[in-house]
N, C-alpha and C positions, 0 to 999 in steps of 0.2 A: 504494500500500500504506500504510496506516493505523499510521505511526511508536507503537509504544509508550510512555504518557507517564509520566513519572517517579511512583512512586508508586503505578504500577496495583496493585502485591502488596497493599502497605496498603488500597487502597481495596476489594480482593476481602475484607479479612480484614474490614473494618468491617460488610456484609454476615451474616458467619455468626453469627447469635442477636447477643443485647445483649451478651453477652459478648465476640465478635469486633470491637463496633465500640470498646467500651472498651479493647482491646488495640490495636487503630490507631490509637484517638486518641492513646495515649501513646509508640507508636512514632512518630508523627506529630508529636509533642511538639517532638522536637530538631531533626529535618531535615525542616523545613517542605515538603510539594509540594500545591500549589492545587486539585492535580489529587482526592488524598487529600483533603485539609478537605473541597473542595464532598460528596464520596461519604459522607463522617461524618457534617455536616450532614443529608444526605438519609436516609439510616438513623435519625437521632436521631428527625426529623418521623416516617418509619413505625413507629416505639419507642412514639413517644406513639400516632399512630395505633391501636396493637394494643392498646395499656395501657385507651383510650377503649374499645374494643371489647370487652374483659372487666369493664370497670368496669357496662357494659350489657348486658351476657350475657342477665340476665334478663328482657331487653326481644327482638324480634323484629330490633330496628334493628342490635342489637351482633353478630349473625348477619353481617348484608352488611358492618357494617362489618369485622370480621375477615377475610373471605373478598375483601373487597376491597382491604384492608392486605396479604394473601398476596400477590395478583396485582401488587398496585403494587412490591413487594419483588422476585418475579420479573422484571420489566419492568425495574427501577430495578439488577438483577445485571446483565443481560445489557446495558444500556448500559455497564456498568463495562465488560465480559468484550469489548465492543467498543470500549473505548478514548474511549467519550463522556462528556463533562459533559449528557448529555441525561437527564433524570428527568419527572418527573411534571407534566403541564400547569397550571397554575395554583401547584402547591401547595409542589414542587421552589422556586420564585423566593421564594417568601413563606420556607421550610426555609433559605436562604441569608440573609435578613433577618433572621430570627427569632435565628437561633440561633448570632448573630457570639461569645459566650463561646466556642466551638468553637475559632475560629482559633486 
């Protein structure tokens, strides 16, 4: 059975819209868990992902990329809701590089 890791509430709230994930990062702020930061980080990467996606609306490209910011956000809850540090191939490791101001 798959022990629950410290942290999983914050890392469900950093998930709902921009807004939930700015409320975990500063719940996240004082009682550090690893478990939380990585799931903020990964949010923050689908944040910009979305942001690229309306910035190109008026192109055909900004279509899949939106639609496929959806699906990587669904994908990237349900690893939280299972208790994984597992996100998005490639782009999850780069999202943990990118974006150490997070810690």
């Amino acid at each position: 059975m798959n022990e629950t890791p410290p942290g999983k509430i914050k890392a469900l709230i950093a998930y709902l819209t921009f807004i939930g994930m700015l409320i975990a990062y500063f719940m996240n702020k004082d009682n550090k868990h690893a478990f939380t930061t990585w799931h903020i980080k990964n949010m923050f990467g689908l944040v910009i992902l979305l942001f690229v996606s309306l910035a190109l609306q008026d192109y055909e490209i900004g279509f899949y990329i939106y639609w496929t910011s959806v699906v990587l956000w669904a994908y990237s809850i349900i690893m939280a809701l299972l208790n994984k540090q597992k996100g998005i191939p490639f782009l999850s490791e780069k999202f943990q590089q990118w974006f150490t101001f997070l810690d």
